[in-house]
C-alpha positions as CSV (number, residue, x, y, z in Angstrom):
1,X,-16.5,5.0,-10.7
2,X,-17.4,8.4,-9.8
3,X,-15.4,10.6,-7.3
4,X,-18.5,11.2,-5.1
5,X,-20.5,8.0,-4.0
6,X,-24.3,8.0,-5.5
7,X,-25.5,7.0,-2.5
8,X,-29.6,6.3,-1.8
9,X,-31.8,8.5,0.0
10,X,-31.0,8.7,3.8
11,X,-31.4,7.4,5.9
12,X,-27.7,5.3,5.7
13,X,-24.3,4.7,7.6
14,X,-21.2,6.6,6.9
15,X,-17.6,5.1,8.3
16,X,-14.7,7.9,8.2
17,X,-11.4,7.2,8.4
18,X,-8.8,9.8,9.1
19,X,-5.2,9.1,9.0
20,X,-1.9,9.9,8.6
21,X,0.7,7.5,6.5
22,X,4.0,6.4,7.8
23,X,7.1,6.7,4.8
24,X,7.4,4.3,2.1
25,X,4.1,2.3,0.4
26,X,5.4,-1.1,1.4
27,X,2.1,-2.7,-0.8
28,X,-0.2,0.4,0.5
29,X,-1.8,1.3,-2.8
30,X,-2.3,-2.6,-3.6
31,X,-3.8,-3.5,-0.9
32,X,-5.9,0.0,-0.6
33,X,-7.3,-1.1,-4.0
34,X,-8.1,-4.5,-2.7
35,X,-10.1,-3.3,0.0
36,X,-12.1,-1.1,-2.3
37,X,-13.0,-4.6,-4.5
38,X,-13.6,-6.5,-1.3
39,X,-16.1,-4.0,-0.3
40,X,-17.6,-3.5,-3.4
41,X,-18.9,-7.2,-2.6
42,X,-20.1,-7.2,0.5
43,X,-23.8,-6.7,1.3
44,X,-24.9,-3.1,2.6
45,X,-22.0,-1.5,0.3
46,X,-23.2,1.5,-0.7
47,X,-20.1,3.7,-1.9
48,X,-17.1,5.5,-1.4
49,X,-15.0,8.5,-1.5
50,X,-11.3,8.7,-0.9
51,X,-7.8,11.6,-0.6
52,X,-4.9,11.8,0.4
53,X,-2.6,14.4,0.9
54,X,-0.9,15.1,4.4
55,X,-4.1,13.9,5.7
56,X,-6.3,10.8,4.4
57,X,-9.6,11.0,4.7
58,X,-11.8,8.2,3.6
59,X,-15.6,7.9,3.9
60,X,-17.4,4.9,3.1
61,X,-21.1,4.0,3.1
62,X,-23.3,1.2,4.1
63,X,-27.0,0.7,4.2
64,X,-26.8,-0.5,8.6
65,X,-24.7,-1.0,11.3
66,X,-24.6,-4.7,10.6
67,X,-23.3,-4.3,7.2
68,X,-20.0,-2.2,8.9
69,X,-19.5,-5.3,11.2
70,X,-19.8,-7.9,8.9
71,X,-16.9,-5.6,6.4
72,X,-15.0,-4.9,9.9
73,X,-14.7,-9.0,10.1
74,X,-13.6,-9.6,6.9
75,X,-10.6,-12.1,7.3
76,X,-9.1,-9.5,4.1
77,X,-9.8,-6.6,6.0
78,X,-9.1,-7.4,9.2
79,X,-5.2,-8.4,8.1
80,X,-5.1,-4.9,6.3
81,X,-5.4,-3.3,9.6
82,X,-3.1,-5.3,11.4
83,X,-0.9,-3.8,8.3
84,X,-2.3,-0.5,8.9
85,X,-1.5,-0.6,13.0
86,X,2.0,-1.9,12.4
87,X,3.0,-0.6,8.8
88,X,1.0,2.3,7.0
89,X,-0.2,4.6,9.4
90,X,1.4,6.8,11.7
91,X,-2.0,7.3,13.3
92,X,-5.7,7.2,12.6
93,X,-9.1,7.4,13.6
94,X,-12.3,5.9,12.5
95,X,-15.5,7.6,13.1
96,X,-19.3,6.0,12.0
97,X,-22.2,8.4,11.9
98,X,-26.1,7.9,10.8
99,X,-26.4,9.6,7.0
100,X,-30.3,11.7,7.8
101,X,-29.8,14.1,4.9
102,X,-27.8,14.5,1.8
103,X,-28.7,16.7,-0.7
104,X,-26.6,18.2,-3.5
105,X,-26.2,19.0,-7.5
């Protein structure tokens, strides 16, 4: 897997998620990995990109709104971020914009 998604022509849906991590991994990196297979599977997947340092930042990419929900329901998913409320994350914030350009080398 490449570090930056190869994402299609535009245009496409991008959800950012910005947070910051609580101390200990209590099953973070498992269960982060998981979430990355899971999503892999789901229709409308396009991609993702992921760091973290003080601050993690994670973007991924889906082809429409619908796709996001249908991942956002995801019986997986959706106990990850009760994990993620209660556990991981100190705080965090999740942001979903409309790709209309991308362009790069």
């Amino acid at each position: 897997m490449s570090v930056i998604a190869d994402t299609p022509a535009p245009p496409y849906y991008a959800v950012i998620f910005t947070s910051t991590r609580t101390e200990g991994d209590r099953a973070y990196v498992e269960t982060s990995a998981r979430m990355i297979e899971l999503a892999e599977q789901h229709d409308g997947y396009l991609g993702i990109e992921s760091a973290r340092e003080e601050l993690g930042i994670t973007v991924s990419y889906w082809k429409d709104l619908t796709s996001i929900k249908a991942w956002k329901a995801n019986a997986e998913h959706i106990e990850a971020q009760k994990n993620g409320r209660s556990v991981w994350y100190d705080t965090f914030k999740i942001r979903i914009a409309k790709v209309e350009r991308d362009y790069g080398v």
